[in-house]
Structures are given as structure tokens and as C-alpha cells.
N, C-alpha and C positions, 0 to 999 in steps of 0.2 A: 104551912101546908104539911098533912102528915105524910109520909110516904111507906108505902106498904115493903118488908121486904119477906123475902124467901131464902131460908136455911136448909142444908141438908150435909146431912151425915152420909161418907159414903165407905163402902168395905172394898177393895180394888184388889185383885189376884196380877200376879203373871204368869205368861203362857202355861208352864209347868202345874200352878196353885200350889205352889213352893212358899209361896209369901200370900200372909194377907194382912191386909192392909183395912182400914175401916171404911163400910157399903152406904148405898142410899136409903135413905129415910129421908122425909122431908117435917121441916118446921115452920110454923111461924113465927114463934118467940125463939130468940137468938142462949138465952139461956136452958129452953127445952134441949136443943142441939147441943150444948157443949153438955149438958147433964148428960144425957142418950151417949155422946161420943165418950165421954170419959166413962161410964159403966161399959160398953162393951169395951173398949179396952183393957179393962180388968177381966174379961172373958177368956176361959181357955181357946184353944185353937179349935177344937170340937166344938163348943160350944159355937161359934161363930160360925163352922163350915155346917152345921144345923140352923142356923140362920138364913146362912143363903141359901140352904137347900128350900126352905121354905119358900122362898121369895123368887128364887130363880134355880131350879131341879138343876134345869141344864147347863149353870154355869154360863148363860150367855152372855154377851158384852151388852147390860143394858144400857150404857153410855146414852146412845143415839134416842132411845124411847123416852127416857127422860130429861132428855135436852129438848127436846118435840115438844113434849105438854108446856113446857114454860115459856 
């Protein structure tokens, strides 16, 4: 039986956004994810905090929203 799974990339701040860390995106192929993760990694810090601005202006803890859908 095959079984389905679910990958996600994720970029993580602390309180400060002193550090970032890599954010969510979601996969289904497990090599999509490590491709996506290892290119933003290679990403300035700009580039990345343009990322999140996109996806989350406010810098909110999307933790909880995207633990919900799955």
C-alpha cells in the first residue's frame, strides 16, 4: 500500500529576527523540499526577510495555522 506523505520547508525567526532560520512551504515530493531548502539557504538574509514579507507582512507565528490544515 502506498502511502502519501507531506514535506515542508520551514524559515523560523526569534523574538528579536536576529536569526533566521528556514520558513514553510509545503511539498509532496521529498526531493522538491530538500531542492527549495538547500536554494534558499543559499539566499542572502534580505532576500529571505522578502520572503516572509510576502507570505507573512506581519512576521506572525504561523506555527498554529499550518499545523491546523494537516
Amino acid at each position: 500500500m502506498s502511502r502519501e506523505y507531506n514535506f515542508w520547508v520551514y524559515i523560523v525567526t526569534n523574538r528579536n529576527h536576529s536569526v533566521l532560520y528556514i520558513y514553510y512551504e509545503y511539498y509532496r515530493d521529498i526531493r522538491d523540499a530538500i531542492a527549495r531548502e538547500t536554494q534558499l539557504k543559499k539566499w542572502s538574509r534580505t532576500e529571505k526577510v522578502a520572503l516572509i514579507g510576502r507570505v507573512s507582512p506581519s512576521w506572525l507565528d504561523l506555527g498554529v495555522e499550518v499545523l491546523q490544515d494537516r
